[in-house]
N, C-alpha and C positions, 0 to 999 in steps of 0.2 A: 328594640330600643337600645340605643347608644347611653355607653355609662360615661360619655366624656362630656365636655361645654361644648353646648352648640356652636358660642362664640368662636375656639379655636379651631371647630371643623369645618368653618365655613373660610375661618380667617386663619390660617395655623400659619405657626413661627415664621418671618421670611427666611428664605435664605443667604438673605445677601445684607444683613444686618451689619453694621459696626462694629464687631466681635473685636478683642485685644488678644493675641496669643501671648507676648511675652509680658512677664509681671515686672512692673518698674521696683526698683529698690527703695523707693522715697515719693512719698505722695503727699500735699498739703491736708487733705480728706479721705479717708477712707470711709464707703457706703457698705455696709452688709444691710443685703434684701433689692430687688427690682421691680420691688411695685410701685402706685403712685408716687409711698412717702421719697423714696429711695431716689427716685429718677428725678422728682421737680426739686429735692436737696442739689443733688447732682446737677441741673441744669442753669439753676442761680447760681453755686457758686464757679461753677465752670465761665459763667459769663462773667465773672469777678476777677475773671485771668487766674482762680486756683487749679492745681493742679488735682486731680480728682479719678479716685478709683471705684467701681459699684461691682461687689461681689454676689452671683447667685449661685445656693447650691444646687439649683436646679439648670432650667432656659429661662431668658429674660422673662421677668412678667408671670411665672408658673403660676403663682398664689391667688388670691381674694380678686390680685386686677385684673388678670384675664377671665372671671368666673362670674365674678357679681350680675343684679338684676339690669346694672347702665342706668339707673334714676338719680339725678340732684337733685336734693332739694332741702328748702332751707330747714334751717333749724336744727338741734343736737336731737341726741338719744335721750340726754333728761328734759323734761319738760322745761320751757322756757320760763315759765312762773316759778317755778323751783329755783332754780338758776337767780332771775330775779332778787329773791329774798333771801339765798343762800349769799352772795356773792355780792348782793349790792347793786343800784342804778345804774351805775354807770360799770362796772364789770357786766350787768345783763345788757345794752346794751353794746357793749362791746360783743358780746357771743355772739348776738344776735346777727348784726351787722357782717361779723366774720362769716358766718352761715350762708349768707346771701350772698356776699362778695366774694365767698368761696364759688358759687356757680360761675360770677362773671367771668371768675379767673379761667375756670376751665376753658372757656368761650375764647377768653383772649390766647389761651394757650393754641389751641385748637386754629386759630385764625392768623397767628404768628409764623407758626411753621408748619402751614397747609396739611393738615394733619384728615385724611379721608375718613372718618369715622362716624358718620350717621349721624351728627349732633345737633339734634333742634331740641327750639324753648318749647316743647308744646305744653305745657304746665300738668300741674297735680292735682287730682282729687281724694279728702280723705274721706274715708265710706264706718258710718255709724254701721256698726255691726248686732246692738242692743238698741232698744229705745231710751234707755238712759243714758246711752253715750250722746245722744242730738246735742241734747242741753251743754252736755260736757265740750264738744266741738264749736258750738256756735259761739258759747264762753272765752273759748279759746280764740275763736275769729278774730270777737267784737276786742278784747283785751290787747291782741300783734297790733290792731289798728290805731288803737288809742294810744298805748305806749310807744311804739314804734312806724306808726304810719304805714304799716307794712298790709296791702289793702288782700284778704280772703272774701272769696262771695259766697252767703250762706247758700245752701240748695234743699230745700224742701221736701220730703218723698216725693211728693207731689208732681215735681218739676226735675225729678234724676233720670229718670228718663232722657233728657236734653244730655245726659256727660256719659249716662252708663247702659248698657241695654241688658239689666238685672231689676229684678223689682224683691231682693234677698236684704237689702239696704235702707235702714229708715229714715236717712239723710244724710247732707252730705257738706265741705267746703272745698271749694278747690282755688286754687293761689295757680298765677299763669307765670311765674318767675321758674319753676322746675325746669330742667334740660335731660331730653334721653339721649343715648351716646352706645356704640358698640366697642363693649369694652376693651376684645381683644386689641380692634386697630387704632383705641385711643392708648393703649400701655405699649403697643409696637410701633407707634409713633414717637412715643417720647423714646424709648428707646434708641430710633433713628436720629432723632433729635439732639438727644445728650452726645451720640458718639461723633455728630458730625459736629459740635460743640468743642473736642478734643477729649471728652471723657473718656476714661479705657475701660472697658467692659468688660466681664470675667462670668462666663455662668460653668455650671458644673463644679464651680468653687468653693469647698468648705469651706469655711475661718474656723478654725480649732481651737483659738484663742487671744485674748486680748490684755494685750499686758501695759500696763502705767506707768513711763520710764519718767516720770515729773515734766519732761523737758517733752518728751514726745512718747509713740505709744509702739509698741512692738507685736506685730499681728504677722500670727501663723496659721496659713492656710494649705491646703491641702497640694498647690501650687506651688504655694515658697515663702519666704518671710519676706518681711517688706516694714518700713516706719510710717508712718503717718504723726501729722500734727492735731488732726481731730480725728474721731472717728463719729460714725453716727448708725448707729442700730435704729431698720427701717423693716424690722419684723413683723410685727403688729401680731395676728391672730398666729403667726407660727414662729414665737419666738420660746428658743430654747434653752438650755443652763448655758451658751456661752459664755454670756455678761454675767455672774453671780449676781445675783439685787434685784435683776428686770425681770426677770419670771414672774415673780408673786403680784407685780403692778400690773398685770394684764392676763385674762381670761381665755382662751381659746376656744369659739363657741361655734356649733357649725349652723351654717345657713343652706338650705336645698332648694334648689329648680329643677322645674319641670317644663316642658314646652312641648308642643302639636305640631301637627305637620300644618305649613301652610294653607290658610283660612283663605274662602273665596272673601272678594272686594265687600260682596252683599253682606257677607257674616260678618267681616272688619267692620264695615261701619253701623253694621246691630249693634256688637259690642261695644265700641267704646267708637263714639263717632265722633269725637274731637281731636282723637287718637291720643287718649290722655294716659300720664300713668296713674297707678291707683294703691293705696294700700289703705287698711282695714281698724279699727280700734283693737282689735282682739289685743288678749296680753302675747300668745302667741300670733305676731303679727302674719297677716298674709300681703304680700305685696306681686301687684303683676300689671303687664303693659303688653300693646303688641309687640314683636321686633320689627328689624324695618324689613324684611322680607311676610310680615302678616302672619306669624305664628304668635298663639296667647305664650304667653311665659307668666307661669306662675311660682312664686319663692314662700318661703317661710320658715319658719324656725319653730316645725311640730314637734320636735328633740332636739336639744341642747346639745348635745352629744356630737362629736366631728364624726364617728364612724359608721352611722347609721345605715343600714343597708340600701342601699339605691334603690332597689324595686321595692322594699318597702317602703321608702319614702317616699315613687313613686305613686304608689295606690293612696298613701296618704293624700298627698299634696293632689293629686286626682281628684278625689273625695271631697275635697274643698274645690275646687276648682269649678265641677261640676254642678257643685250646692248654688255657688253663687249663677255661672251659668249654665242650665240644662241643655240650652242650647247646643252644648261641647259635647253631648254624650254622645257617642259613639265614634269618636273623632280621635284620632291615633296621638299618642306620647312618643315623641320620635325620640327625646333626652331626657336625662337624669343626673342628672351631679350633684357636688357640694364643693363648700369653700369654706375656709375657718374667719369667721370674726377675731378682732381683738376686743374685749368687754371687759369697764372698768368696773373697779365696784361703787363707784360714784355716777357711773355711766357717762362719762367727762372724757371729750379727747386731751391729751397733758404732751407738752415738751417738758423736758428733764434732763437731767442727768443723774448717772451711775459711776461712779467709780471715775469720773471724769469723761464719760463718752456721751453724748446726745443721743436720743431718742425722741421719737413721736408717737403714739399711740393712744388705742383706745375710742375707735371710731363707733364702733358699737352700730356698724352697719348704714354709716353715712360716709363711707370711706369714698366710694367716688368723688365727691367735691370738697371733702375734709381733710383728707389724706392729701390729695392735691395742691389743700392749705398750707396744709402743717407742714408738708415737704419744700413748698414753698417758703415758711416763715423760718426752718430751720436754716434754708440757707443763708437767707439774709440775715440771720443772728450769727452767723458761724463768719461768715464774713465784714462784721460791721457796719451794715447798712442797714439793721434795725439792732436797736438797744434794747425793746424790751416786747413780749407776746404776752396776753394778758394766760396763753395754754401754757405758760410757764410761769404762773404766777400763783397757781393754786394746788394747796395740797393733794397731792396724791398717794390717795387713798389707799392701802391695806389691810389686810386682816392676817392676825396669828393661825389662823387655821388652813390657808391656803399658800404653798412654797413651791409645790410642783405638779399636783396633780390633782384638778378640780373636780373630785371625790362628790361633792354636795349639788351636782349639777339634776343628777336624777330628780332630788330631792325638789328642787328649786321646779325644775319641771311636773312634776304631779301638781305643784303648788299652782303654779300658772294654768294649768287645764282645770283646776276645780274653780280657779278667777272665771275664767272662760265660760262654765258652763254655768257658773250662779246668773241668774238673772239679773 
């Protein structure tokens, strides 16, 4: 069993990428981070005619974007009825709205600059994992629809059979707006994208630190110094004390997958014969899809924790995998990995700023089509062709107890397994 991502084993780093070897002295924008947020900031305002730098300390794309499950789809990490009454009608839908037309974006991105990365709509199914959750989902359905005309079709036990080939599931909704996507070759496209764009490209690059000269900002990296007129921290689940202030706004939480050797056609379409993706009510969610070579990929967040042992997480996420379909038993785990979330304590993606720098975060595990977003709205805020994002409009959230090191994660997890197993 491979402890890397399937994604970059199959797709790994080109080598004929973009790369920038010498560091300019003066840049309009300065990007630390090269995942979604980092690249779609980079690639609006690069179209703006700015001048534009994106630093990795790793290779383009190391983090969440080349790792994650590849599933859009709408809607945040806090429930939308929350959101709703927290926030207001017309701030819910606004989320709302951004959720969904965060998919199309990816689509339109994706079809812009012929980007080969597997991406079809083929929508979502969410899977009642309790019998008390039916009622809670179908509520959910009927409610997107009346408020926002956003159409879910209820699924029956009955009739799941027709989306899933598990009979572990007491019902179900599934919404056909969702898009699956390979992450690797969609975060090494944009990469290709931003540098044929004019963006200069730096991985291997610390930034050591970021300084506020009023007029502009004075950033030392591992490289050399250089000025910048903005900067924008594009972190998210691995962000660190650079920025004093941004640490304690964001959570770093780890997510694990596991995947099989490739499935014959017959067991592909037992499975999941719409070829949907799927995630689960649990409070520790499971979420899994084919990939487009016909391996189950299954993820989840059975510990909170970024360092969890892979082959423990394997047998876990196995464990479940299995429960739902027996059919998998005996059927090999060719991978294992993980990836760090960003997770707010509002569970709210937020634009902001620190000290005068921009940031994005807070995806809380919608980062494929959010991050997308927000990297997106960032640019156009930095560059004046939007005045205002409703993700920079709301308080974000802190607590006195958490500045560096998320200490209460265990804690929070025992808490969610005992949700999990009450009835």
């Amino acid at each position: 069993m491979n402890i890397t991502p399937l994604w970059t084993d199959q797709y790994p780093r080109p080598d004929d990428l973009p790369i920038s070897s010498d560091l300019p002295s003066e840049v309009d924008v300065a990007v630390v981070g090269s995942g979604y947020t980092g690249l779609n900031a980079a690639r609006v305002l690069a179209k703006s005619e700015a001048t534009v730098a994106v630093f990795e300390r790793n290779t383009m794309g190391w983090g969440a974007s080349s790792r994650n499950g590849g599933m859009a789809t709408p809607g945040l990490k806090q429930g939308i009825s929350t959101i709703y009454k927290k926030y207001g009608a017309e701030k819910g839908m606004e989320f709302w709205k951004a959720s969904v037309d965060a998919i199309d974006l990816i689509e339109n991105i994706v079809n812009e600059y012929n980007i080969d990365c597997d991406w079809a709509r083929v929508g979502h199914v969410a899977l009642a994992s309790k019998k008390s959750h039916v009622a809670e989902l179908e509520s959910y359905a009927n409610w997107v629809g009346k408020e926002f005309g956003h159409k879910k079709r209820i699924i029956p036990r009955d009739q799941i059979k027709d989306e899933i080939g598990s009979e572990y599931y007491y019902g179900a909704i599934s919404d056909a707006t969702s898009g699956g996507i390979h992450p690797a070759k969609y975060v090494f496209g944009l990469v290709r994208a931003v540098g044929n764009l004019g963006v200069s490209l730096f991985e291997n690059t610390n930034v050591e630190s970021i300084e506020n000269k009023v007029t502009d900002f004075h950033i030392v990296t591992s490289r050399g110094d250089l000025k910048a007129k903005e900067v924008v921290m594009a972190t998210n689940g691995y962000t660190d004390s650079t920025l004093p202030g941004l640490k304690p706004k964001v959570i770093p939480v780890g997510s694990y997958i596991i995947v099989t050797e490739p499935l014959s056609k017959e067991l592909q379409d037992e499975l999941s014969p719409k070829q949907r993706m799927y995630y689960d009510s649990k409070w520790f969610i499971n979420y899994f899809r084919l990939t487009p070579d016909g391996r189950m990929l299954w993820g989840g967040r059975n510990d909170l924790s970024v360092d969890l042992d892979l082959e423990e997480s394997s047998t876990i996420l196995g464990r479940e995998m299995r429960t739902a379909f027996p059919q998998l038993e005996g059927v090999p785990i060719t991978h294992s990995w993980s990836g760090q979330l960003g997770v707010t304590f509002d569970l709210m993606p937020h634009i902001g700023k620190v000290n005068g720098v921009w940031y994005g975060n807070g995806y809380s595990g919608h980062g494929l089509s959010i991050a997308t977003y927000l990297g997106t709205e960032l640019g156009l805020l930095i560059s004046g062709q939007k005045e205002r994002s409703p993700f920079q409009e709301i308080s974000h959230q802190t607590m006195f107890f958490y500045r560096n090191k998320p200490w209460f994660l265990p804690m929070a997890s025992r808490y969610y397994r005992l949700l999990d197993w009450l009835p």
